[in-house]
gemmi code that builds the backbone of each chain (N, CA, C; Angstrom):
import gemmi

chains = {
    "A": [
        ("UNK", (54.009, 27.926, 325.495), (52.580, 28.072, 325.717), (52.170, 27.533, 327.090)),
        ("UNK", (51.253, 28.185, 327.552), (51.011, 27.441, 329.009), (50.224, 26.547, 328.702)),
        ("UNK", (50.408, 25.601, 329.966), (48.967, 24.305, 330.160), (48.274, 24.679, 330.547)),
        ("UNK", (47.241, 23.511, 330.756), (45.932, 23.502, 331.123), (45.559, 24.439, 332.525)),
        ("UNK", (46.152, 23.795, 333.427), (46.220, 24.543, 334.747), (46.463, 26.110, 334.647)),
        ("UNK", (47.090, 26.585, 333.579), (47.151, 27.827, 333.496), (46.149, 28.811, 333.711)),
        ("UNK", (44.561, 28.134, 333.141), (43.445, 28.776, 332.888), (42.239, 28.416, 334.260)),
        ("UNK", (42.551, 29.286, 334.935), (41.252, 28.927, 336.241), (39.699, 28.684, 335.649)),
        ("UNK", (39.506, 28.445, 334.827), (38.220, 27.428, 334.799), (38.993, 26.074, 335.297)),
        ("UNK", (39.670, 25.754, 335.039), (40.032, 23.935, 335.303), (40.244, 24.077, 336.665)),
        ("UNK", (40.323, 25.067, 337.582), (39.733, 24.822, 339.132), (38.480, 24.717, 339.699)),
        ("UNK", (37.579, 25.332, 338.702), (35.941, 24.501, 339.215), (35.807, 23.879, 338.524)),
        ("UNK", (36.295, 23.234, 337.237), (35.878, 22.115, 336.569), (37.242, 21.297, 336.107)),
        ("UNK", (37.616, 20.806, 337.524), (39.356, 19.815, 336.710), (38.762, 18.935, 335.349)),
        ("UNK", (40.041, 18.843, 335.078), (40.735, 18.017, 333.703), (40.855, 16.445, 334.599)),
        ("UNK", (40.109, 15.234, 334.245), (40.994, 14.685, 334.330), (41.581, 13.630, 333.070)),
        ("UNK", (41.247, 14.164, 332.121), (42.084, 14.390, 330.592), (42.694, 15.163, 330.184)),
        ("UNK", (43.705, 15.643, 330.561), (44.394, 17.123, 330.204), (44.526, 17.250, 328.778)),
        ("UNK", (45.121, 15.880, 328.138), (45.306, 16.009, 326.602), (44.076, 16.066, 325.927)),
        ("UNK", (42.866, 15.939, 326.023), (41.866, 15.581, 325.447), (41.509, 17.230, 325.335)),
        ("UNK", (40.432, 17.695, 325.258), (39.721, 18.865, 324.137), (38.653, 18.954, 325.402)),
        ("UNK", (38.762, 19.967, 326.064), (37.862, 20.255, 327.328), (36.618, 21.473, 326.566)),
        ("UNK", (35.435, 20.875, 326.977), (34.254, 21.242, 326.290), (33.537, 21.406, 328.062)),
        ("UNK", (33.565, 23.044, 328.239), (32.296, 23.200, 329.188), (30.760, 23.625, 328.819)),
        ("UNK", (30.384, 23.546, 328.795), (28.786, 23.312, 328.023), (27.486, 22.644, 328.746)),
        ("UNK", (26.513, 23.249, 327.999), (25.007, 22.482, 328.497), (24.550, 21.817, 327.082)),
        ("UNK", (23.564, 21.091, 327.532), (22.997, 20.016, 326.023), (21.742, 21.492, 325.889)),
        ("UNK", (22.005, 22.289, 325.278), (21.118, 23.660, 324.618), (21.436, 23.534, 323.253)),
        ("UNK", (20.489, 23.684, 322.296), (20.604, 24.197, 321.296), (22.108, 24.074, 320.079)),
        ("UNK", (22.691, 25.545, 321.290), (24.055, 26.146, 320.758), (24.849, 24.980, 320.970)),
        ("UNK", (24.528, 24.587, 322.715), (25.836, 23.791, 323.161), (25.695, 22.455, 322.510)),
        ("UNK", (24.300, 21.757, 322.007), (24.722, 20.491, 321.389), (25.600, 20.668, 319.929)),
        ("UNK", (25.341, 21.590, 319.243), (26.326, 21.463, 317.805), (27.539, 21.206, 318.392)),
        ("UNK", (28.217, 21.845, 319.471), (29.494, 21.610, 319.598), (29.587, 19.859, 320.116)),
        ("UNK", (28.695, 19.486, 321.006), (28.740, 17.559, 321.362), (28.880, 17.029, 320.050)),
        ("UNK", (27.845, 17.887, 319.641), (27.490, 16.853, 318.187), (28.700, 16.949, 317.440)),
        ("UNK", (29.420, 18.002, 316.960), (30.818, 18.026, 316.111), (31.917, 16.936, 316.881)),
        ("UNK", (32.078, 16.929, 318.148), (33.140, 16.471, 318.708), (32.311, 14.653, 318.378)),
        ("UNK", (31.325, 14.508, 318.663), (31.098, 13.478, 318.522), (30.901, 12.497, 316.889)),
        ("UNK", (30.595, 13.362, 315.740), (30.655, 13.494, 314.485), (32.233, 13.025, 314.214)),
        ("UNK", (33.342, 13.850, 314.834), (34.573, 13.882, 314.096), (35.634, 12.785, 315.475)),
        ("UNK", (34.998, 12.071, 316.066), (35.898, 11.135, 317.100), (36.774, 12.025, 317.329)),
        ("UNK", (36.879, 13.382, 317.841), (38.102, 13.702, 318.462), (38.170, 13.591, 319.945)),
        ("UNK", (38.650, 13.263, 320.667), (38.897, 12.984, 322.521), (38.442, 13.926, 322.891)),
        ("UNK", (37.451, 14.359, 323.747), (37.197, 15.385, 324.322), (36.327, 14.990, 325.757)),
        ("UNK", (36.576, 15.709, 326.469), (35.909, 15.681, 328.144), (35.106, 16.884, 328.386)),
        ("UNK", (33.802, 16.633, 328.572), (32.700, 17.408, 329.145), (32.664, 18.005, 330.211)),
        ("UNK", (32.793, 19.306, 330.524), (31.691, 19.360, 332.020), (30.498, 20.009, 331.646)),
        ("UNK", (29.736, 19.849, 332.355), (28.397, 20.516, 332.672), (28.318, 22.424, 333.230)),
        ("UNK", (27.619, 23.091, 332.693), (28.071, 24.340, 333.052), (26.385, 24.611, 333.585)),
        ("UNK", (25.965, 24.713, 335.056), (24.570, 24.455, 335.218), (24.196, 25.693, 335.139)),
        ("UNK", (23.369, 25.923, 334.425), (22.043, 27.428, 334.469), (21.383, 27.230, 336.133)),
        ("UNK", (21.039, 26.461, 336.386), (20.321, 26.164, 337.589), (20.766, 27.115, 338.419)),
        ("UNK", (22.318, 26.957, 338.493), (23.114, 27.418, 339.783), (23.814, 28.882, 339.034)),
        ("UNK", (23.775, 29.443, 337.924), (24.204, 30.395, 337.733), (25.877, 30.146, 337.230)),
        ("UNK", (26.070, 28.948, 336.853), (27.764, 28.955, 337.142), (27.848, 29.230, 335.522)),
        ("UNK", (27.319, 30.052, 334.752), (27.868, 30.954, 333.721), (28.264, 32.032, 333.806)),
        ("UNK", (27.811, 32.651, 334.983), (28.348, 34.218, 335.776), (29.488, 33.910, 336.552)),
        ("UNK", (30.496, 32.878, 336.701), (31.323, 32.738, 337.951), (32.628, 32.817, 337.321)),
        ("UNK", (33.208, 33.724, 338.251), (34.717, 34.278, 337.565), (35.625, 33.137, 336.452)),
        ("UNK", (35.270, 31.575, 337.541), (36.227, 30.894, 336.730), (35.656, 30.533, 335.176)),
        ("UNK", (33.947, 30.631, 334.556), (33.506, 30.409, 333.160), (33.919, 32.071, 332.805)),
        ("UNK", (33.227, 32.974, 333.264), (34.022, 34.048, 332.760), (35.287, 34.845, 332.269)),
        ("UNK", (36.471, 33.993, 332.853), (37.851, 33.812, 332.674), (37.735, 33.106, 331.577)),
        ("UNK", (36.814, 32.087, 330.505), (37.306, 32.198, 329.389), (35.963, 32.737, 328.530)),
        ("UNK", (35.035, 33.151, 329.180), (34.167, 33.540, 327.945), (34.247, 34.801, 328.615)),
        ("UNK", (33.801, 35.891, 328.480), (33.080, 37.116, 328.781), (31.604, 37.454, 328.359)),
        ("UNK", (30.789, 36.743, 327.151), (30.022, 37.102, 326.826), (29.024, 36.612, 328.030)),
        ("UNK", (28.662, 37.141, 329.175), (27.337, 36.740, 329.775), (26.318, 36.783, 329.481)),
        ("UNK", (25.911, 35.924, 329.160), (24.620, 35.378, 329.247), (23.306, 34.935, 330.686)),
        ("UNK", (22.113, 35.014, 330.708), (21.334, 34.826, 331.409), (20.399, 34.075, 330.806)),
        ("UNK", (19.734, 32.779, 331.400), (18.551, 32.009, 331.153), (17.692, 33.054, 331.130)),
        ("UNK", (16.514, 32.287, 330.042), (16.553, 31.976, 329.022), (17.117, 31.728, 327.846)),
        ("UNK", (18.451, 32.654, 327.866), (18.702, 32.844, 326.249), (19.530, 31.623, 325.915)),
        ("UNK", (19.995, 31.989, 324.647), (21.592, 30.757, 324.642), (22.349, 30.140, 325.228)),
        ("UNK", (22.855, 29.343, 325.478), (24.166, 29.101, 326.010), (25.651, 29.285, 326.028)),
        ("UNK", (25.819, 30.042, 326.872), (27.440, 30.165, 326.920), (28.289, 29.045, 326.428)),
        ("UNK", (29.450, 29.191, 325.969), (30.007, 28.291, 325.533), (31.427, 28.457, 324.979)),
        ("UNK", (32.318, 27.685, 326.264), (33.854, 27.739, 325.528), (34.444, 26.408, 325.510)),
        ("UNK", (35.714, 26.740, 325.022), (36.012, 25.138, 324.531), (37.985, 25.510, 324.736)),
        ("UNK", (38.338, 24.604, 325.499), (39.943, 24.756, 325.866), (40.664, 23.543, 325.461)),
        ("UNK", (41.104, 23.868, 324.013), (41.801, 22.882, 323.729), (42.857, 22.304, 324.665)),
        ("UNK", (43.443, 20.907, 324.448), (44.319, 20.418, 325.459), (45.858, 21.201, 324.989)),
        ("UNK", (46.695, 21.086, 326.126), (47.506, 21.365, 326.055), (48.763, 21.104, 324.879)),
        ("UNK", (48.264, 19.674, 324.415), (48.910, 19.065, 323.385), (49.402, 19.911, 322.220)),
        ("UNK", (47.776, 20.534, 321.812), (47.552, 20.862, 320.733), (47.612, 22.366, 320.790)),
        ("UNK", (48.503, 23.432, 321.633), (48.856, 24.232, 321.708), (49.812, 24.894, 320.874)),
        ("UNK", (49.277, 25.957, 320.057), (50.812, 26.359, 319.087), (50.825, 25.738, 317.850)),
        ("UNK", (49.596, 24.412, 317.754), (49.418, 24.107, 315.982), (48.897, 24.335, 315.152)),
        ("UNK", (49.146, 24.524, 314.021), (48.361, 25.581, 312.996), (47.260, 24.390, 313.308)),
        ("UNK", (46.293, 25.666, 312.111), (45.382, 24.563, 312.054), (45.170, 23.887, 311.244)),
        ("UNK", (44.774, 22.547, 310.646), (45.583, 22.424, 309.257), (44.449, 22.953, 307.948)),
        ("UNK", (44.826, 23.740, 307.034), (43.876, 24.226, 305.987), (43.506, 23.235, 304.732)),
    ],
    "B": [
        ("UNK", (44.036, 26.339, 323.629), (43.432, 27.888, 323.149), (42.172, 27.762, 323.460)),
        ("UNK", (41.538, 28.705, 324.482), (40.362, 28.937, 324.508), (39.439, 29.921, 323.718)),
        ("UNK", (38.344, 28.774, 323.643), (37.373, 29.666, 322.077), (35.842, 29.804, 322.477)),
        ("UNK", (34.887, 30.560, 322.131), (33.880, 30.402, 322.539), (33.073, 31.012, 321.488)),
        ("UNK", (31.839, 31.009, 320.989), (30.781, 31.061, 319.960), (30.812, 30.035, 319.614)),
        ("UNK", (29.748, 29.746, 319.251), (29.702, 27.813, 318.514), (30.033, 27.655, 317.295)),
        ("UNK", (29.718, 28.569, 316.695), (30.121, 28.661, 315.118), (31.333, 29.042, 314.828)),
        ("UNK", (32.367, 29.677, 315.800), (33.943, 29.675, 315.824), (34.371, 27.952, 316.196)),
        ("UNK", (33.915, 27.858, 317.267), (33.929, 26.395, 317.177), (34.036, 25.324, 316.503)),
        ("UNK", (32.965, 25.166, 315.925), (32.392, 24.747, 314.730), (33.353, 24.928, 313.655)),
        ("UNK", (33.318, 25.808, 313.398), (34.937, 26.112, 311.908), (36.527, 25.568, 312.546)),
        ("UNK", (36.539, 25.859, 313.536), (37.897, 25.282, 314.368), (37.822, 23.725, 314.329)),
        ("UNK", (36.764, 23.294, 314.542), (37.071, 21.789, 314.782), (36.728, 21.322, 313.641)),
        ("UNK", (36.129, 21.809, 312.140), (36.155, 20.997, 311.224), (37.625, 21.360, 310.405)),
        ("UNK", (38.298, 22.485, 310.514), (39.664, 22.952, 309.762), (40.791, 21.978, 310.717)),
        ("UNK", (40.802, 21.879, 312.281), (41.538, 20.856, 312.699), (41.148, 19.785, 312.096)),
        ("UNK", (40.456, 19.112, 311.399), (40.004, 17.821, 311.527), (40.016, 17.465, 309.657)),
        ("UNK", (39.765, 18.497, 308.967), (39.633, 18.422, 308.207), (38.020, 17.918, 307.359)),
        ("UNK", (36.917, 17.732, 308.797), (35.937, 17.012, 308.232), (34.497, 18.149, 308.509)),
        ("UNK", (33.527, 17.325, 307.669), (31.949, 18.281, 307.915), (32.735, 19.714, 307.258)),
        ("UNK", (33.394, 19.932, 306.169), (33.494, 21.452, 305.669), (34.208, 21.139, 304.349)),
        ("UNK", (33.742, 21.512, 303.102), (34.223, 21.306, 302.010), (35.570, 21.790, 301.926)),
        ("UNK", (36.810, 20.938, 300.675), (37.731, 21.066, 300.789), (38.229, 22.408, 299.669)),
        ("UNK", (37.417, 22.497, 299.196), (37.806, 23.447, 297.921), (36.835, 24.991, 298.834)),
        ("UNK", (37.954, 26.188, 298.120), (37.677, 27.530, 299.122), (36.556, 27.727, 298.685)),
        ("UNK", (35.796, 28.142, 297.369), (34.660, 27.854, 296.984), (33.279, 27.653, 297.742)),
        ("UNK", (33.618, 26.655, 298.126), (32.606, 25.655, 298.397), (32.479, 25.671, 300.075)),
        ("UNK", (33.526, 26.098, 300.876), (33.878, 26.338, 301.961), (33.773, 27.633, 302.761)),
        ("UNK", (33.575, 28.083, 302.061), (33.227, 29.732, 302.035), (31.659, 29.663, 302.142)),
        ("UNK", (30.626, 29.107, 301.122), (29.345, 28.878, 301.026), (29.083, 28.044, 302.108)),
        ("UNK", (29.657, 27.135, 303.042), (29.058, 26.509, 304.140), (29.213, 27.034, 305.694)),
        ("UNK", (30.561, 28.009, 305.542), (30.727, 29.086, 306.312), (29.245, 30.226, 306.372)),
        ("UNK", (29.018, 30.379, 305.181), (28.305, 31.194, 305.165), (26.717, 30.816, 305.576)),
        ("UNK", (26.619, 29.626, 305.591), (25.278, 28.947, 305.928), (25.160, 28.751, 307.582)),
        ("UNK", (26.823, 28.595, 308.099), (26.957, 28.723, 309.623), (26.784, 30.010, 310.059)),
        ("UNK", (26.938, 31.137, 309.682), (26.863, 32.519, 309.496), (25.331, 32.773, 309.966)),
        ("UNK", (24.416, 32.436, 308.603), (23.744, 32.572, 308.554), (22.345, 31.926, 309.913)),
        ("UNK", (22.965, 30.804, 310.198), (21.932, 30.176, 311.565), (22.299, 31.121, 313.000)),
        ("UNK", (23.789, 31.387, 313.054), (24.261, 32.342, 313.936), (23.839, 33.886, 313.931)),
        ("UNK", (23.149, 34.061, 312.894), (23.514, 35.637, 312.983), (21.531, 35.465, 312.823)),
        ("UNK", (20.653, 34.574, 312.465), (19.167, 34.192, 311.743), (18.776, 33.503, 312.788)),
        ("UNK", (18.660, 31.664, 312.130), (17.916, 30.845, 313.054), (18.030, 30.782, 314.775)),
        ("UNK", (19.480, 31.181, 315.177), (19.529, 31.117, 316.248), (18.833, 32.424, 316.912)),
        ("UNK", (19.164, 33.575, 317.024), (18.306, 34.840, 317.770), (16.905, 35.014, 317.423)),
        ("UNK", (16.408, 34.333, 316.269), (15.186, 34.814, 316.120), (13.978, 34.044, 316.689)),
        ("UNK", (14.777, 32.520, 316.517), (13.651, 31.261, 316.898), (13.924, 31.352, 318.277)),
        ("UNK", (15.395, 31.883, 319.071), (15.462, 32.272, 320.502), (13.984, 32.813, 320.737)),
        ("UNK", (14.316, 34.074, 320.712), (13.200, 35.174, 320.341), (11.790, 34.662, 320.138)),
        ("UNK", (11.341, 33.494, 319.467), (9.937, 33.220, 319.628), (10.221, 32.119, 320.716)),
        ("UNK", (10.974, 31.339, 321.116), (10.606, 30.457, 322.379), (10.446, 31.364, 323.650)),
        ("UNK", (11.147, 33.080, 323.743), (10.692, 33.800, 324.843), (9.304, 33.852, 324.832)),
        ("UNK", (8.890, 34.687, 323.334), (7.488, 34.949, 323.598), (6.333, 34.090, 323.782)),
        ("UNK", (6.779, 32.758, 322.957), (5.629, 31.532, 322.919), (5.844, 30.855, 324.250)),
        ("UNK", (6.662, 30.312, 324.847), (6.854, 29.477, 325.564), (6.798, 29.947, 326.947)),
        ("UNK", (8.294, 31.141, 327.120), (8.444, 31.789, 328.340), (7.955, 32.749, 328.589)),
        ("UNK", (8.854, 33.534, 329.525), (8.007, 34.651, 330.172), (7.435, 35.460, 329.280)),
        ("UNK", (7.729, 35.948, 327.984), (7.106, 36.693, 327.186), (5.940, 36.684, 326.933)),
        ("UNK", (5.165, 34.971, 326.702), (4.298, 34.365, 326.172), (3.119, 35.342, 327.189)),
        ("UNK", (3.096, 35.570, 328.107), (1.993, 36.021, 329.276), (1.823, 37.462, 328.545)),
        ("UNK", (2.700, 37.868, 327.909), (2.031, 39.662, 327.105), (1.106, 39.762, 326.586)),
        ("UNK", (0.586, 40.587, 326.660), (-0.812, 40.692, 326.418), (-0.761, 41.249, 324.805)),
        ("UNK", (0.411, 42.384, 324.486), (0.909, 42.467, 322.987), (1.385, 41.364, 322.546)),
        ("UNK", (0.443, 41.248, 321.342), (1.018, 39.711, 320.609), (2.281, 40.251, 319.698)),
        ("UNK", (2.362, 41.559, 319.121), (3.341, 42.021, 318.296), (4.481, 41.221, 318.159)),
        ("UNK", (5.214, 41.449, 319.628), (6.558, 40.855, 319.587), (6.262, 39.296, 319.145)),
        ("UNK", (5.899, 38.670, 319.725), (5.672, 37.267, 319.185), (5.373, 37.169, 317.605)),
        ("UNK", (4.504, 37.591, 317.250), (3.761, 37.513, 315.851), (5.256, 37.967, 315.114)),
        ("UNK", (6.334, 38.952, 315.046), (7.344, 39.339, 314.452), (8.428, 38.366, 314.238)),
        ("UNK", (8.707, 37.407, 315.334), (9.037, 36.513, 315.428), (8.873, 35.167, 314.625)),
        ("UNK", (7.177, 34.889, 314.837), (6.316, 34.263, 314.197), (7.251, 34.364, 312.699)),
        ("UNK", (6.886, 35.494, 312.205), (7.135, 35.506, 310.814), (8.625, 35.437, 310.175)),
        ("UNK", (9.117, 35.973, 311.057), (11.204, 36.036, 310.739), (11.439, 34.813, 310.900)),
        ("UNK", (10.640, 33.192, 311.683), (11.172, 32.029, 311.839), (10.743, 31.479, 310.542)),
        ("UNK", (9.488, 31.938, 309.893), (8.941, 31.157, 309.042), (9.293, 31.489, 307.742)),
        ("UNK", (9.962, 32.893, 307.794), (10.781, 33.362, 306.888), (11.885, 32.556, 306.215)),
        ("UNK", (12.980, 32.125, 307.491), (13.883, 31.625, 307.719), (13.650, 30.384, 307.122)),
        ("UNK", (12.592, 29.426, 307.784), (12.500, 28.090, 307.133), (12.081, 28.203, 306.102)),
        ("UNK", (11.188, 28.674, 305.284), (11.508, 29.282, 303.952), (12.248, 28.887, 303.035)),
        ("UNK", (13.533, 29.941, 303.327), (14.815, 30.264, 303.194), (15.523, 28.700, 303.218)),
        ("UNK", (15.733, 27.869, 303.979), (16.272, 26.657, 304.558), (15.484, 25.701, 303.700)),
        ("UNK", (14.264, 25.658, 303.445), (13.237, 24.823, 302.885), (13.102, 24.803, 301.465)),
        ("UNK", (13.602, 26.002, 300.626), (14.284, 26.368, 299.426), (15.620, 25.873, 298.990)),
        ("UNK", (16.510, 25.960, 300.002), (17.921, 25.693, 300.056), (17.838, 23.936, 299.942)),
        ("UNK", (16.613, 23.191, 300.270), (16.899, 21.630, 300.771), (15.948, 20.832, 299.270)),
        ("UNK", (15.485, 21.825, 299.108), (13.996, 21.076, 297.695), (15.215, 20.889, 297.118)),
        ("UNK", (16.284, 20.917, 296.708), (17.214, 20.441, 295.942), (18.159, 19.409, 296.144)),
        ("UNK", (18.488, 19.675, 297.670), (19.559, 18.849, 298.252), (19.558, 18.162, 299.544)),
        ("UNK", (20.396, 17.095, 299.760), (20.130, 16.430, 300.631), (19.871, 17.282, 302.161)),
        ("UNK", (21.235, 17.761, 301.685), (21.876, 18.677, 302.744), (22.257, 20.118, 302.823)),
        ("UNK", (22.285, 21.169, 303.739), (22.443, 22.365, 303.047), (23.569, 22.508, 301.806)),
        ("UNK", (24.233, 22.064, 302.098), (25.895, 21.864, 301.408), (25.612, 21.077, 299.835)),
        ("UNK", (24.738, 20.330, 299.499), (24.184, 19.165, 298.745), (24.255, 17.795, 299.388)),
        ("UNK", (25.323, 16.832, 299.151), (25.332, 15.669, 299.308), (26.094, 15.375, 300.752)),
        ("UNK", (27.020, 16.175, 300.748), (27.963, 16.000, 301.903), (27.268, 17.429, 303.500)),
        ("UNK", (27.391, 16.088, 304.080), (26.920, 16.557, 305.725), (27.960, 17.689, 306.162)),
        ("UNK", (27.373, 18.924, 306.475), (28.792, 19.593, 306.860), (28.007, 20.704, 308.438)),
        ("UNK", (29.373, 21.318, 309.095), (28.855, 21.578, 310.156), (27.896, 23.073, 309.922)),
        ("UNK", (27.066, 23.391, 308.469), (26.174, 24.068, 308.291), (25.163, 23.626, 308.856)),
        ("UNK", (25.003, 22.267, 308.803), (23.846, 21.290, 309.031), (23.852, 20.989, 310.830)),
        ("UNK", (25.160, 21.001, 310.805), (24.913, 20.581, 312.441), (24.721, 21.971, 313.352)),
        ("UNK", (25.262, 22.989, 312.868), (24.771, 24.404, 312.855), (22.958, 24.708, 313.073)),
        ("UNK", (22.528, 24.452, 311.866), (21.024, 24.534, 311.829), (20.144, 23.717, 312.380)),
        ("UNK", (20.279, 22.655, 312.343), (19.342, 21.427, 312.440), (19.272, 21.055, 314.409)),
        ("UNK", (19.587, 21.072, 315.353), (19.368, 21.752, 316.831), (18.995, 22.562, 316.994)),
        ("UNK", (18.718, 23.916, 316.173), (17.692, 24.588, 316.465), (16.446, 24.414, 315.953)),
        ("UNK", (15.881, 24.050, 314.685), (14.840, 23.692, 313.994), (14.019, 22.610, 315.143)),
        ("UNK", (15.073, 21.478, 315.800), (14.262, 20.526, 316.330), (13.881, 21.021, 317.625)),
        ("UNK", (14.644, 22.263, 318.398), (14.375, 22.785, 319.270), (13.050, 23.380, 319.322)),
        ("UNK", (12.540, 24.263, 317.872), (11.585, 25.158, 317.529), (10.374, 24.261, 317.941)),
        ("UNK", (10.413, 22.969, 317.203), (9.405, 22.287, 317.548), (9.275, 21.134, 318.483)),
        ("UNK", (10.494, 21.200, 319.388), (10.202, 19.834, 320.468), (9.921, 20.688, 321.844)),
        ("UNK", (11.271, 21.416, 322.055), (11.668, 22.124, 323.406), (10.296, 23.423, 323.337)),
        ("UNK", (10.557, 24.054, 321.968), (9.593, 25.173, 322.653), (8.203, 24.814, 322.085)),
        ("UNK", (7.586, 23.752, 321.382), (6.361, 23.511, 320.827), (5.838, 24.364, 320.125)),
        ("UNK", (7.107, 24.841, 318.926), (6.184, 26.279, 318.004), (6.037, 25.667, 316.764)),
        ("UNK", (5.856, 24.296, 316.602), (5.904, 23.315, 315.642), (4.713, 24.055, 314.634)),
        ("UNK", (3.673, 23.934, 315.102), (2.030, 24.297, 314.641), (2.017, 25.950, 314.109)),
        ("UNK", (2.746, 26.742, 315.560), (2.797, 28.050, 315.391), (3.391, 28.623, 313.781)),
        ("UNK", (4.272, 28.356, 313.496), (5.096, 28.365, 312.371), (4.669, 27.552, 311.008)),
        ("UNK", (4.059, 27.115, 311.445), (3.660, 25.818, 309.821), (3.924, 25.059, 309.531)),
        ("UNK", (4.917, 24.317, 310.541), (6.332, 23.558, 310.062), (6.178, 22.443, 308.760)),
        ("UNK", (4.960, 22.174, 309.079), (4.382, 21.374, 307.487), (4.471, 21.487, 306.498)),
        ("UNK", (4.481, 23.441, 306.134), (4.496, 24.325, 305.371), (6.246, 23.791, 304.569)),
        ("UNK", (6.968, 23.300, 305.372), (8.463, 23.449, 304.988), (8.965, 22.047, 304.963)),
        ("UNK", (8.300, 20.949, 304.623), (8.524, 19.699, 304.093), (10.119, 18.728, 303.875)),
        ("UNK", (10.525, 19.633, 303.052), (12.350, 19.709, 302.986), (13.058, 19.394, 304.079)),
        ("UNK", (12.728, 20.711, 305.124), (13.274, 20.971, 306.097), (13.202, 19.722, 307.201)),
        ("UNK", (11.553, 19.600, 307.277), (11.531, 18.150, 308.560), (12.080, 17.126, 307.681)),
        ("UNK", (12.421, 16.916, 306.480), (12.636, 15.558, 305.953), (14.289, 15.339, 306.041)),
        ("UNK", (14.590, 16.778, 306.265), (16.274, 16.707, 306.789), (16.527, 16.670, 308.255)),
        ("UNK", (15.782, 17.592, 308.935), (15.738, 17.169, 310.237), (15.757, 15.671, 310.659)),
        ("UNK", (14.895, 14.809, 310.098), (14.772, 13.704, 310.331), (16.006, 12.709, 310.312)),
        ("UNK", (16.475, 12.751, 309.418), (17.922, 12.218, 308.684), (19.048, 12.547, 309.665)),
        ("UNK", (19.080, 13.728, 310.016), (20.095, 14.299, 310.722), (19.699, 14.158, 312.387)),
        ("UNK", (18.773, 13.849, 313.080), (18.684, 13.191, 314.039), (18.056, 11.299, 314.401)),
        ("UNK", (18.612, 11.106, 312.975), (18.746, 9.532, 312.597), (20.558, 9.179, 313.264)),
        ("UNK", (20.997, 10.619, 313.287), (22.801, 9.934, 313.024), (23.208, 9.515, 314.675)),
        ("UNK", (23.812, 8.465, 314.529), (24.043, 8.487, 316.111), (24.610, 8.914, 316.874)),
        ("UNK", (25.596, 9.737, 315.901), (26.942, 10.664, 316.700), (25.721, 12.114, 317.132)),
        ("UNK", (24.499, 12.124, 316.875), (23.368, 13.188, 317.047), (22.796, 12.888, 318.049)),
        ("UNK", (22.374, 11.367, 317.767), (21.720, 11.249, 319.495), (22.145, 11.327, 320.453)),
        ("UNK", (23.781, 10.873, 320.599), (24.644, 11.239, 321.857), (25.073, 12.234, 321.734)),
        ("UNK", (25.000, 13.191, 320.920), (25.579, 14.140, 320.884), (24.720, 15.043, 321.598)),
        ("UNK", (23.311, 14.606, 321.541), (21.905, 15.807, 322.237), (22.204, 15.585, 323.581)),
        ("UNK", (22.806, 14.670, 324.226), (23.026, 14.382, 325.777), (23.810, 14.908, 326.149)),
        ("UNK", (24.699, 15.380, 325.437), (26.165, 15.915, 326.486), (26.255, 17.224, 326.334)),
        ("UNK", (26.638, 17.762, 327.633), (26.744, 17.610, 328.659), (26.091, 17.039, 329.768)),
        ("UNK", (25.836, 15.536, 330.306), (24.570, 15.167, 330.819), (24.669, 16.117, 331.999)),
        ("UNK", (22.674, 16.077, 331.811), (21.947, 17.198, 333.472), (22.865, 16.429, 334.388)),
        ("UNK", (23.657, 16.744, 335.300), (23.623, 16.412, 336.528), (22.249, 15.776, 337.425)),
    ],
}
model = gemmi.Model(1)
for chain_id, residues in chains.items():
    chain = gemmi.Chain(chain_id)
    for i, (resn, *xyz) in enumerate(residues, 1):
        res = gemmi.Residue()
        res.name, res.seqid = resn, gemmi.SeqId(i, " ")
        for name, pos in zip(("N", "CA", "C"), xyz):
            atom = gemmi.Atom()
            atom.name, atom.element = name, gemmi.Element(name[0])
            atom.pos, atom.b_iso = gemmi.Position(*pos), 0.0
            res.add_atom(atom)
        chain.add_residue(res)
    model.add_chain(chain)
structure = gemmi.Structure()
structure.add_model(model)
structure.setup_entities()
């Protein structure tokens, strides 16, 4: 399975937790359930900020893992790149 | 593995984790379906009235679209406000990510876009008395911050 580096979002937004649970996101709505779960269930995870301001939900490297574009007002985009660790494990049922 | 929808999310990180999602299929299936339901309901529709009430929509001079809105949110809490006269939580007793699903948008309806009044929210008693509870938790209050604004 590839790492982290594999996926060009982590060139506009490095890792510098690679093992941890990379969450790019805004505090919206959509995007807090996901803070709120990671923060609910203590799992390690590292934030970036994905700014509406500047448009960086349209920029090749968030689009390389979401496709669904979105435009302010609406929702928030929102992907989530597990760490490398945890690559290849079921999930447990 | 990269994932994106919140409510894929959401099911991914409570099946890794094992937590916020009942353990029996049953029962797990019904809180799926309550995440379903804010994804596919509370979220596009109460979207949908913060355009017309709040944003650019709000300046139309047709109230239609708004007023349609109006009623599909109040529908919804309703729906949610029915589901809670019984139980703590959508789920009953146990907090699950149905709740963390729903309950950011409800507080959105009435903080971020001020459709508190518009909607009735009074009307749905249940609902703010869970809201309340569920932004009592503290993994909620830090959880509303992150990603901090730059």
């Amino acid at each position: 399975m590839a790492d982290l580096s594999a996926f060009p979002i982590t060139k506009k937004w490095p890792a510098t937790h690679a093992d941890r649970i990379q969450l790019y996101s805004l505090p919206t709505p959509n995007g807090v359930k996901v803070s709120i779960m990671l923060e609910e269930t203590g799992l390690p995870y590292e934030p970036h900020l994905v700014s509406f301001e500047s448009n960086e939900q349209m920029t090749p490297e968030f689009l390389s893992l979401n496709p669904n574009k979105r435009s302010p007002p609406s929702s928030t985009p929102m992907a989530l790149a597990a760490s490398r660790c945890r690559f290849g494990k079921p999930v447990r049922s | 593995m990269p994932l994106w929808e919140t409510g894929a999310i959401l099911i991914y990180l409570a099946e890794k984790t094992g937590k916020f999602i009942p353990s029996d299929a049953a029962h797990r299936y019904e809180a799926i379906q309550w995440v379903m339901w804010q994804m596919g309901g509370v979220g596009p529709m109460f979207g949908q009235l913060g355009f017309f009430h709040k944003f650019a929509g709000k300046d139309y001079e047709d109230k239609r679209p708004r007023d349609r809105y109006v009623a599909e949110s109040k529908r919804l809490l309703g729906v949610l406000n029915g589901r809670l006269a019984t139980r703590q939580w959508i789920m009953g007793d146990d907090y699950t990510i149905a709740d963390i699903a729903t309950f950011p948008w409800v507080r959105n309806l009435i903080g971020f876009y001020g459709a508190g009044d518009l909607v009735g929210i009074n009307d749905f008693p249940h609902v703010t008395r869970a809201l309340e509870a569920f932004v009592a938790r503290p993994a909620v209050a830090k959880g509303l911050t992150i990603p901090a604004r730059s």
